[in-house]
C-alpha positions as CSV (number, residue, x, y, z in Angstrom):
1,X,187.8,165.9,4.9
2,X,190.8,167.2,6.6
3,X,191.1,166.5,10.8
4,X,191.3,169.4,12.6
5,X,194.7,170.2,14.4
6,X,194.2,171.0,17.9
7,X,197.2,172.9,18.7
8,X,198.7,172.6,22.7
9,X,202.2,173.2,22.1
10,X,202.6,177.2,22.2
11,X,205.6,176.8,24.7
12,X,207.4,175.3,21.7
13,X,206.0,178.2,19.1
14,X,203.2,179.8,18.1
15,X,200.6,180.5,14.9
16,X,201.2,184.6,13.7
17,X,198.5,186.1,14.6
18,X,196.7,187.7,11.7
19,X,197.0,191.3,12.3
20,X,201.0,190.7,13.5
21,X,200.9,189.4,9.4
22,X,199.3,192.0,8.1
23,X,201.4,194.7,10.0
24,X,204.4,192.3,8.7
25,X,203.9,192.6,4.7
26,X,204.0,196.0,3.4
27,X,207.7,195.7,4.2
28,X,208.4,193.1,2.3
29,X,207.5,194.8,-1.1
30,X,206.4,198.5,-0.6
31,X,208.5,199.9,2.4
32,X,211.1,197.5,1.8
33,X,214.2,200.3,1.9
34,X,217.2,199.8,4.2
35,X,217.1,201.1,7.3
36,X,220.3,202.3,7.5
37,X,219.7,204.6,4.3
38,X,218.5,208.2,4.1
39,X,216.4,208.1,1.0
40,X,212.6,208.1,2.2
41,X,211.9,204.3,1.5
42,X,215.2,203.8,4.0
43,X,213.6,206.2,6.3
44,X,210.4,204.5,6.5
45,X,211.5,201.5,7.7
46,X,214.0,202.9,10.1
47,X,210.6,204.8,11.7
48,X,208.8,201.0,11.8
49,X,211.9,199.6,14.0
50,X,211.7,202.7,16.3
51,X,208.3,202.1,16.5
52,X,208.5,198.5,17.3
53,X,211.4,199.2,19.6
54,X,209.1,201.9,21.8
55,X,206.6,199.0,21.7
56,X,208.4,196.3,23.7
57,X,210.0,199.1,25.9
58,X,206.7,200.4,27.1
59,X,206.0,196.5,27.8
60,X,208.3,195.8,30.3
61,X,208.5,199.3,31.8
62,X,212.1,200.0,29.7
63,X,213.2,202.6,28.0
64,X,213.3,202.3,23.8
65,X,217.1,203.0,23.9
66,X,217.6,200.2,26.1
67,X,216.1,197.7,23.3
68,X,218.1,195.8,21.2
69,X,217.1,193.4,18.7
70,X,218.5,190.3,17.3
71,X,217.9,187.1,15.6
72,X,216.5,185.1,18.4
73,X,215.6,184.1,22.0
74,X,218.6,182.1,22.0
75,X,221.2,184.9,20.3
76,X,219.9,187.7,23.3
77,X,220.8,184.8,25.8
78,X,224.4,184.3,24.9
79,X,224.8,188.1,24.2
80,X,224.0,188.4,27.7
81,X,226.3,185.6,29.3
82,X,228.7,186.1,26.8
83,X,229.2,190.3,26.8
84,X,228.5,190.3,30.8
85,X,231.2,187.6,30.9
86,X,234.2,189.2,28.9
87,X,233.3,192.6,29.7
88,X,233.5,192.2,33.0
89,X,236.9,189.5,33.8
90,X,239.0,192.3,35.5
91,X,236.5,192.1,37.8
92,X,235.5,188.3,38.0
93,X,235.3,185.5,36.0
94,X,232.3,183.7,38.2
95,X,228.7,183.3,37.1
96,X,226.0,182.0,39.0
97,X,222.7,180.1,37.4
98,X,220.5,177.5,37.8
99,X,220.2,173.5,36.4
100,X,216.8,173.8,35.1
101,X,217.6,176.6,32.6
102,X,217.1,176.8,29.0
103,X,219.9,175.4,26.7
104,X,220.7,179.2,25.2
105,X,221.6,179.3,28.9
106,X,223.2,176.3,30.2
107,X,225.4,175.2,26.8
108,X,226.6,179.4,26.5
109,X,227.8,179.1,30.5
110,X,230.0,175.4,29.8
111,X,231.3,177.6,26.4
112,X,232.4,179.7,28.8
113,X,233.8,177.1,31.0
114,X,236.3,175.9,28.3
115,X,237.5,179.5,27.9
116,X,238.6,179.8,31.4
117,X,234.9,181.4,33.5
118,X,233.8,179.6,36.3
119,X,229.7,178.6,36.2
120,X,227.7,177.8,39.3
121,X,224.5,175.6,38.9
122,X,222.3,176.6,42.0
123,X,219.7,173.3,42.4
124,X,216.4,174.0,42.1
125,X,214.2,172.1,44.8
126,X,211.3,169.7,44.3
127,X,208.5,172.1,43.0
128,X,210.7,173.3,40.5
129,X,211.5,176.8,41.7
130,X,214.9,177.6,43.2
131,X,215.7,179.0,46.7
132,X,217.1,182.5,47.0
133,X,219.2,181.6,49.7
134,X,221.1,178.8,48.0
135,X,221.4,181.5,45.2
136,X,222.9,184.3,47.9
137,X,225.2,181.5,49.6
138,X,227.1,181.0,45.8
139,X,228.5,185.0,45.7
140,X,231.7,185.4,45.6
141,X,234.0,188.6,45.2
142,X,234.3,187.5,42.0
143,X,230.9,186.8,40.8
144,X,229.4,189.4,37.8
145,X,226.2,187.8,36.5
146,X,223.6,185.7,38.2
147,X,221.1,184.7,35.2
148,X,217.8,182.8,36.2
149,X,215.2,182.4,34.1
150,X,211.8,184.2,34.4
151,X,209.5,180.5,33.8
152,X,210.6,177.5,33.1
153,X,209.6,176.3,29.5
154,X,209.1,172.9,30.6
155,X,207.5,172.2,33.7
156,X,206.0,176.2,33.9
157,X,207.6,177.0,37.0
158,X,207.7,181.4,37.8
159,X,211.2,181.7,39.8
160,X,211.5,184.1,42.6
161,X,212.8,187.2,40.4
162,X,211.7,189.6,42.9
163,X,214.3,188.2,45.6
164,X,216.6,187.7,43.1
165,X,216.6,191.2,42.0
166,X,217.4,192.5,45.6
167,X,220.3,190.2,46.0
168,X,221.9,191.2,42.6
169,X,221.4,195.2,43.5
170,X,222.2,194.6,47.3
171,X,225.3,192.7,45.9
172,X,226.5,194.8,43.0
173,X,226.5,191.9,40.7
174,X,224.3,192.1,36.9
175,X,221.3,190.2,36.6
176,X,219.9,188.2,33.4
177,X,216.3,186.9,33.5
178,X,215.6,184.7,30.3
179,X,212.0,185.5,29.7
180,X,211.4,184.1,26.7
181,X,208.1,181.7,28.1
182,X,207.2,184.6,30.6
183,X,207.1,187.9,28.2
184,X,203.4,188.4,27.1
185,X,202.0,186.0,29.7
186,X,203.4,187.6,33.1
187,X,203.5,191.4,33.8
188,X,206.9,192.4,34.0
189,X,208.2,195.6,35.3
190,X,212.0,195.9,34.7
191,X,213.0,198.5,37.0
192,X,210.6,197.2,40.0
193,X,212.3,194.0,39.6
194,X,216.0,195.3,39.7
195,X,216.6,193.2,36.3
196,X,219.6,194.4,34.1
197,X,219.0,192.4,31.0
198,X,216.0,190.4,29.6
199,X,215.9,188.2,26.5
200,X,212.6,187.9,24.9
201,X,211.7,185.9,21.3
202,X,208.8,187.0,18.9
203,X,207.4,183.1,18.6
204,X,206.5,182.8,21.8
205,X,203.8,185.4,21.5
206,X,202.5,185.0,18.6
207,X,205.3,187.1,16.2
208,X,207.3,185.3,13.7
209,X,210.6,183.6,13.7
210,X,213.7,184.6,13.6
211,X,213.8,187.6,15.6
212,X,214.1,188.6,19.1
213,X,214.9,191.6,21.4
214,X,217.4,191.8,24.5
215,X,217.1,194.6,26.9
216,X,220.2,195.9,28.4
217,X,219.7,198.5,31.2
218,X,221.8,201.9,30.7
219,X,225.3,201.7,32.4
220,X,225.4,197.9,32.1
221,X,229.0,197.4,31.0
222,X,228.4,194.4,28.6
223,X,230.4,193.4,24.7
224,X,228.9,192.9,21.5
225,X,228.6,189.2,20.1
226,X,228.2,190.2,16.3
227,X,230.5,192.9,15.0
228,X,230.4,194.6,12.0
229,X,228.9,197.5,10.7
230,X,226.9,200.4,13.3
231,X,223.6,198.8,13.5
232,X,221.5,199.0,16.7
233,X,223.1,202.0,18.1
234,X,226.3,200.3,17.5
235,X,225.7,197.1,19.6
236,X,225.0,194.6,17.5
237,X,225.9,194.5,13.3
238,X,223.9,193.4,10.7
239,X,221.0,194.9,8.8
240,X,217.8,194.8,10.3
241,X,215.0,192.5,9.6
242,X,212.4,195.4,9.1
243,X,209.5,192.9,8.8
244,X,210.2,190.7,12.0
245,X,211.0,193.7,13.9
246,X,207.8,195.1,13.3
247,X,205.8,191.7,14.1
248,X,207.9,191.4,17.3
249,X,206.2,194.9,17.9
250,X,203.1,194.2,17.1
251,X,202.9,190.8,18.8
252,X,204.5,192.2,21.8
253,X,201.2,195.3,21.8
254,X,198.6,192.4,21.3
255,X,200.3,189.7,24.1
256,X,200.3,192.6,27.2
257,X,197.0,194.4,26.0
258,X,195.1,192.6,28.3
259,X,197.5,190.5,30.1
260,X,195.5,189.9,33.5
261,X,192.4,188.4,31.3
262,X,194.3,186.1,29.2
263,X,196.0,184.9,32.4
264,X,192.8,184.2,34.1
265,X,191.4,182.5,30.8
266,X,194.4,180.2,30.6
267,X,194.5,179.3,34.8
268,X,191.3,177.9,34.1
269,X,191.6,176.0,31.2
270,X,195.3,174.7,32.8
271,X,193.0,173.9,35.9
272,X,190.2,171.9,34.5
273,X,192.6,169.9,32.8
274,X,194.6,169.0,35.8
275,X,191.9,168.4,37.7
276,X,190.4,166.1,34.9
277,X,193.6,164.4,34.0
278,X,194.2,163.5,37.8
279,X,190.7,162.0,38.8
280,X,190.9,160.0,35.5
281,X,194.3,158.9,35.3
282,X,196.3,156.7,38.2
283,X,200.0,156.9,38.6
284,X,200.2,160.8,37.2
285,X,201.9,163.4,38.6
286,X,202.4,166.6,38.0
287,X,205.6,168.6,37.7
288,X,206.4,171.9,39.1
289,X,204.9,174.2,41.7
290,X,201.3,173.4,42.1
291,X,200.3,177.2,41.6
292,X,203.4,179.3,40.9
293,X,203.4,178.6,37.6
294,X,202.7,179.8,33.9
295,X,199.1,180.0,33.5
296,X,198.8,177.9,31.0
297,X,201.3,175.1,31.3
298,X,200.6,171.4,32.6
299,X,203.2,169.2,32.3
300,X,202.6,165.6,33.8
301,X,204.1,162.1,34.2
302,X,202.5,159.2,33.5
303,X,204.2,156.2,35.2
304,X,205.1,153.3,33.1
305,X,205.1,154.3,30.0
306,X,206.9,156.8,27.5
307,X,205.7,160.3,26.6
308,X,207.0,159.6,22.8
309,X,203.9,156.7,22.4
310,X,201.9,159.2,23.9
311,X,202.9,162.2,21.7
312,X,202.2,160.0,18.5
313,X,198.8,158.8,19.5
314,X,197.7,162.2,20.1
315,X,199.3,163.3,16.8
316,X,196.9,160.2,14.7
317,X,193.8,162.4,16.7
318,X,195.4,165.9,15.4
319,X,196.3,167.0,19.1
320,X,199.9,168.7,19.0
321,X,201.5,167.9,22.2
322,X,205.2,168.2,23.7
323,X,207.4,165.9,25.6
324,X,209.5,168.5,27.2
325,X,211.3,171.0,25.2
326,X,211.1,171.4,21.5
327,X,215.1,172.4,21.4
328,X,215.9,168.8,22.7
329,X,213.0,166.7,20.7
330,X,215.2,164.9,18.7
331,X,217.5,163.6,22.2
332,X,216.6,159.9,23.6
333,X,218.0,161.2,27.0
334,X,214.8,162.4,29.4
335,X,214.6,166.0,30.3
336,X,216.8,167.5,32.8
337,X,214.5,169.9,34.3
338,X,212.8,166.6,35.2
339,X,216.0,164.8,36.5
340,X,216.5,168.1,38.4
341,X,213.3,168.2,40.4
342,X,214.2,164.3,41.3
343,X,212.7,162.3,39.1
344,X,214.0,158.6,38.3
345,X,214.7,158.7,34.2
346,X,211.9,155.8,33.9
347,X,209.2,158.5,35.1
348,X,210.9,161.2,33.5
349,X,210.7,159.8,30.0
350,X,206.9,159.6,30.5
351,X,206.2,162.9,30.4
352,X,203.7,165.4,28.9
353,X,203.4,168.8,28.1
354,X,200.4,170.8,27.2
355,X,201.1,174.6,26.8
356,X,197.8,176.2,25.9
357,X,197.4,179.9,24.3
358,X,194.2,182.3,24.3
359,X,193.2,180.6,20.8
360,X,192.8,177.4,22.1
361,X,188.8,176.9,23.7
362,X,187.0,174.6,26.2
363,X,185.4,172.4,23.6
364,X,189.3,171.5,22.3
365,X,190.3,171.0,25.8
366,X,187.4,168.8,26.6
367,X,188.3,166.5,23.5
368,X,191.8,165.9,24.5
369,X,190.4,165.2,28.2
370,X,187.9,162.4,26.5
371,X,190.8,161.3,24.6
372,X,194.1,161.3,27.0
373,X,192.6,158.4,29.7
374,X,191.9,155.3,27.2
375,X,195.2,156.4,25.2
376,X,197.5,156.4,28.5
377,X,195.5,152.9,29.8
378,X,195.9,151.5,26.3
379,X,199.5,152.0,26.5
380,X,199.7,151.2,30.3
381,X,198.4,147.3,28.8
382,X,201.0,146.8,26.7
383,X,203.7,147.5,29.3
384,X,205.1,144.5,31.0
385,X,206.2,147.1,34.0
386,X,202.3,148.3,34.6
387,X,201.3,144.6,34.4
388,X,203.4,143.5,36.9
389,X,201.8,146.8,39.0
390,X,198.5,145.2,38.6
391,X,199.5,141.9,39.5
């Protein structure tokens, strides 16, 4: 008999729902026509992506002709940087973000670097969330994006977009908000929150990969990244994937449906667990703000060991687990949202990260919690650092 996979990695991706699938197939074979065409079977699937498009508009308060899709979380992220940036050099060549941000983010700005832009990365302090006023004391006359992002994907952290906002509109300067982790898990209101352009991705939601959306606001003077033919109003070539467009759609309806429940579902699942994981384990700690954070993100340090022995013992019980973010999984270097919030490498390459969705119940939750203390103490034992701590 197969072992069950308890899944508590849906920061890294997550399982199509079933009705996002079954809005998905029928155009892959029926409605299958080119949107760009004017034959019926053409116009039936251009009607799906305006559909989709008025979807994820009405989610974050937008307007559908300020939607834009693309291939990715990580494609909307350097269209932003990237069209802000070269649109925009008469003005200025400065941008100002963070150094806990998303790689889409952080490898786009040093691009940028090499062609001549000069990048700002504000510290964030010890809980993870940066300080407006270190943000505010980096504008210059020449400054034309400040991009934070909405939560951390790691450690969970909810940065202060609401003060950010103000500065950026106070300050004529655009502002980006990568949104990927926070999209379908935080209410977002766009236009209360003075944001100019937000990248979302369908995985992170329950949609499929391989697509994404990036909301520009009207008047936002911003360049295309793919050229070619007239797709997407003209802003970004390439012919539509129908099928992903419509599951980004229909993930994006189901996800912010009932976004205050799920929130309060996943707070207390991310809260027993903490508490349990805590009282059971010594030498833990957790990383990021204690409360301003994703509702259902943990991510934890267990001194004196390393979260890769951890990950694989979990995997032999079928728990999926992360050690930090799944875009860097394959570096031996720790994570550097963890060296950025102060930790020595020793403790940051000890970490854990449990990122739990609406599918995931109690009863899982409470077998990971039986599971986690003897597999962090039997590891603890065969490491000549915690035996010299118990000495």
């Amino acid at each position: 008999m197969n072992q069950k996979t308890i899944y508590f990695d849906n920061a890294a991706t997550t399982r199509v729902s079933p009705k996002v699938f079954k809005s998905m197939m029928p155009f892959f074979q029926n409605s299958y026509g080119n949107p760009s065409t004017i034959y019926s079977l053409g116009r039936e699937a251009r009607q799906a992506i305006e559909v989709a498009r008025e979807k994820i508009a009405n989610s974050i308060n937008a307007d559908k002709e300020e939607i834009f899709f693309t291939g990715s979380g990580t494609e909307s992220d350097n269209w932003a940087i990237k069209g802000i940036a070269y649109a925009n050099r008469k003005k200025g060549n400065h941008i100002i973000t963070t150094n806990i941000e998303h790689h889409a983010i952080l490898n786009t700005c040093k691009n940028l670097e090499r062609n001549g832009f000069e990048v700002t990365y504000v510290p964030v302090e010890k809980n993870g969330i940066v300080n407006p006023k270190d943000i505010l004391k980096e504008i210059r006359k020449d400054t034309v994006l400040i991009s934070v992002m909405f939560a951390n994907n790691e450690i969970g952290t909810l940065q202060p977009i609401v003060e950010i906002g103000k500065i950026t509109k106070e300050n004529g300067i655009y502002f980006h908000t990568d949104a990927v982790q926070a999209v379908g898990n935080i209410k977002i209101d766009v236009n209360e929150l003075n944001i100019d352009l937000l990248s979302l991705s369908a995985h992170k939601l329950n949609g499929p990969k391989g697509v994404g959306a990036l909301y520009i606001r009207k008047g936002v003077k911003i360049e295309n990244l793919i050229h070619g033919g007239g797709q997407e109003n003209r802003m970004r070539a390439g012919t539509e994937n129908v099928a992903s467009i419509v599951g980004l759609g229909k993930a994006i309806e189901l996800a912010t449906e009932d976004i205050e429940g799920k929130a309060k579902y996943l707070t207390n699942l991310r809260e027993k667990a903490i508490k349990s994981i805590l009282e059971n384990i010594p030498h833990t700690i957790i990383n990021g703000d204690r409360e301003r954070r994703l509702p259902g993100n943990i991510n934890v340090c267990f001194e004196y060991i390393e979260g890769e022995s951890i990950l694989l013992l979990l995997d032999s019980l079928g728990i999926c687990a992360s050690s930090g973010s799944a875009c860097t999984s394959g570096s031996l270097n720790p994570s550097h949202v963890l060296l950025a919030i102060g930790l020595p490498h020793e403790i940051a390459h000890g970490s854990l990260r449990l990122s739990f969705s609406k599918e995931n119940t109690e009863e899982e939750v409470d077998f990971l919690l039986e599971k986690l203390p003897p597999i962090i103490s039997r590891l603890r034992d065969m490491s000549p650092l915690y035996t010299q701590v118990k000495k």
